[in-house]
C-alpha positions as a Python dict, from the first residue, in 0.01 Angstrom:
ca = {
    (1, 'X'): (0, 0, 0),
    (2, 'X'): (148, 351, -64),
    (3, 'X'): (164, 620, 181),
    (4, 'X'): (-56, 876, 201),
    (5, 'X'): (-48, 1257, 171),
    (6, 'X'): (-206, 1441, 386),
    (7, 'X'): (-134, 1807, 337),
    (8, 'X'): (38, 2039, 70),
    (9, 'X'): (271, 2322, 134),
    (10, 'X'): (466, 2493, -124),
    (11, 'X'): (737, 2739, 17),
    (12, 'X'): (886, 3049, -193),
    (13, 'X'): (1168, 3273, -60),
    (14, 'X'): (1092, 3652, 1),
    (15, 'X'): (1384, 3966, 90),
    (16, 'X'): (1055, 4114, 248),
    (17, 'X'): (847, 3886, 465),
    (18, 'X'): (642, 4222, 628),
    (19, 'X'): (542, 4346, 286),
    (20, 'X'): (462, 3959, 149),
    (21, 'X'): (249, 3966, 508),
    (22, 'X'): (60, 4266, 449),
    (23, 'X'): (-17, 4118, 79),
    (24, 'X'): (-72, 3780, 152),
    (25, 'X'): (-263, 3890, 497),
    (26, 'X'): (-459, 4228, 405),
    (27, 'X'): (-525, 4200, 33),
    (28, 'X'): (-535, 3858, -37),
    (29, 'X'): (-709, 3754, 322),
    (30, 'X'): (-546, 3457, 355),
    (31, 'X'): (-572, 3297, 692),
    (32, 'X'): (-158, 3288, 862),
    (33, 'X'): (-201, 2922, 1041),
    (34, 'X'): (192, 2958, 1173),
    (35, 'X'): (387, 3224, 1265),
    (36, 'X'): (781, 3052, 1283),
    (37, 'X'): (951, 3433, 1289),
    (38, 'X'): (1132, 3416, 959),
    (39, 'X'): (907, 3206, 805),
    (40, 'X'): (469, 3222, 786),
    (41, 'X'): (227, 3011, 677),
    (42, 'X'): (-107, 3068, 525),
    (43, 'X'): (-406, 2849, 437),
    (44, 'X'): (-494, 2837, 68),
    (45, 'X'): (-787, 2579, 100),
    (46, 'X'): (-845, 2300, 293),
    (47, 'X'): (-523, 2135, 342),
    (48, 'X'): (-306, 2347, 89),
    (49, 'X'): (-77, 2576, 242),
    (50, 'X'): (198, 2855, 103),
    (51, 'X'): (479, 3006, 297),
    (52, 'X'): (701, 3227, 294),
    (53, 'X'): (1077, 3301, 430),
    (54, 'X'): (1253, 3553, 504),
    (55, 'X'): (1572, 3549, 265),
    (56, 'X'): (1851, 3769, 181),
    (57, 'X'): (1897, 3508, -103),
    (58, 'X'): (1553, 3529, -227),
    (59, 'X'): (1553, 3596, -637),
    (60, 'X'): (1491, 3982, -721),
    (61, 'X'): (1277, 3861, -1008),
    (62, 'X'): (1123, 3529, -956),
    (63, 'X'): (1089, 3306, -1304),
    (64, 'X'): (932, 3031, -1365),
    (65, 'X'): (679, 2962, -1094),
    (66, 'X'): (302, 3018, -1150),
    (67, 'X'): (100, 2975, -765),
    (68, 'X'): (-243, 2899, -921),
    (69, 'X'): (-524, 2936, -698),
    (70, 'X'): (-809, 2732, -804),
    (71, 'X'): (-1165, 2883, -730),
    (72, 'X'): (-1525, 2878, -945),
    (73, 'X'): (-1506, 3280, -834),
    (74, 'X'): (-1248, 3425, -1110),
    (75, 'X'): (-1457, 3698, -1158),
    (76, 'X'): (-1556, 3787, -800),
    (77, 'X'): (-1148, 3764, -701),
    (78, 'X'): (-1046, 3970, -984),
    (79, 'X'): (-1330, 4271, -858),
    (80, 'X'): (-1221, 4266, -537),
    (81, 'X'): (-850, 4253, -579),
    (82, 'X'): (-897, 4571, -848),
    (83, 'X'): (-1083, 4743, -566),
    (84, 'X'): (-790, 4700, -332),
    (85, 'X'): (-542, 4822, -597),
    (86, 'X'): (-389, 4557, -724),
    (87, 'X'): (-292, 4542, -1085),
    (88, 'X'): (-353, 4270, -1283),
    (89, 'X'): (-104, 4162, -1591),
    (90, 'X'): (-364, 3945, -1766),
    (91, 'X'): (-775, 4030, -1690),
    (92, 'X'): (-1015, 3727, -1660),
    (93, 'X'): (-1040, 3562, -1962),
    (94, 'X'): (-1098, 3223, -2143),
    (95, 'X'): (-779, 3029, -2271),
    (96, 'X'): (-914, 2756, -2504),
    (97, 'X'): (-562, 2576, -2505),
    (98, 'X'): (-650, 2496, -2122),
    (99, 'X'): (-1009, 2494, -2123),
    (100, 'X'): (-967, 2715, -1807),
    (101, 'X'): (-1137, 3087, -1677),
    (102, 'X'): (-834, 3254, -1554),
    (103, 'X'): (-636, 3586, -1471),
    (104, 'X'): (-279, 3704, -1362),
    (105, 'X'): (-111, 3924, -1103),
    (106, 'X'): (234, 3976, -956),
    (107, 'X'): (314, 3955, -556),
    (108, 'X'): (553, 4227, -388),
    (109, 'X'): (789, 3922, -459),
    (110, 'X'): (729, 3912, -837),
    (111, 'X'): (591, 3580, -794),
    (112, 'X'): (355, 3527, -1051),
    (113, 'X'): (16, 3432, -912),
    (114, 'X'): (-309, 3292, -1102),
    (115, 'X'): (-646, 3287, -1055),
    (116, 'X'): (-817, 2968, -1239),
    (117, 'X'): (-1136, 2808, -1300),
    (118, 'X'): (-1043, 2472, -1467),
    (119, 'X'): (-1377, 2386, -1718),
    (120, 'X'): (-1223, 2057, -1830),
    (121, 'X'): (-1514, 1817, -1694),
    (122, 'X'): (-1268, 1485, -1662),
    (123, 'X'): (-982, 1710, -1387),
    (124, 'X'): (-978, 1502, -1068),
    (125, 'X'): (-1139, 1743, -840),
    (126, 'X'): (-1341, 1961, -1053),
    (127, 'X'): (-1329, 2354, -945),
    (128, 'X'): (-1745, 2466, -1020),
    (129, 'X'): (-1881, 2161, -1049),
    (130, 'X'): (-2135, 1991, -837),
}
């Protein structure tokens, strides 16, 4: 029998954990589950997690990472984040290559951060599907 998984947590680097706070915290709302000083940890969903730490050796410019964040709410997320003045590089649209609903914005960090809805009827755990 194989192991099981039972939670997810992807870690990036930051030069600025109290500005990636306030963003992660304040605009995005996430929920911090674990404050470890030079490193925090925030709820994404259930039992997905993203953290950050503190890192004089974090890149300036981050490539190649895309933190998608999977929701049936594209819309609703990109309205509320344009409220709280954050600027999007790519507004909700429909990318037929993917069958997904998506939209991009950039962290303090650079990171490059997504906001899906995958459409595809036969992905595992369909997002906006009953």
């Amino acid at each position: 029998m194989h192991p099981t998984i039972d939670q997810q947590v992807t870690f990036l680097y930051t030069r600025n954990l109290a500005e990636t706070a306030q963003f992660y915290e304040d605009v995005l709302g996430l929920s911090l589950v674990l404050d470890q000083g030079s490193c925090r940890i925030y709820r994404v969903s259930g039992d997905g997690f993203l953290g950050f730490c503190q890192r004089e050796s974090a890149p300036e410019q981050p490539q190649g990472i895309i933190f998608t964040f999977a929701t049936r709410q594209v819309d609703e997320w990109y309205r509320l984040l344009s409220e709280r003045g954050v600027e999007f590089e790519k507004p909700p649209a429909h990318n037929p290559d993917y069958n997904i609903y998506h939209c991009f914005l950039r962290d303090p960090n650079g990171y490059l951060l997504e906001i899906q809805q995958f459409l595809h009827p036969d992905w595992p755990h369909p997002v906006g599907r009953e």
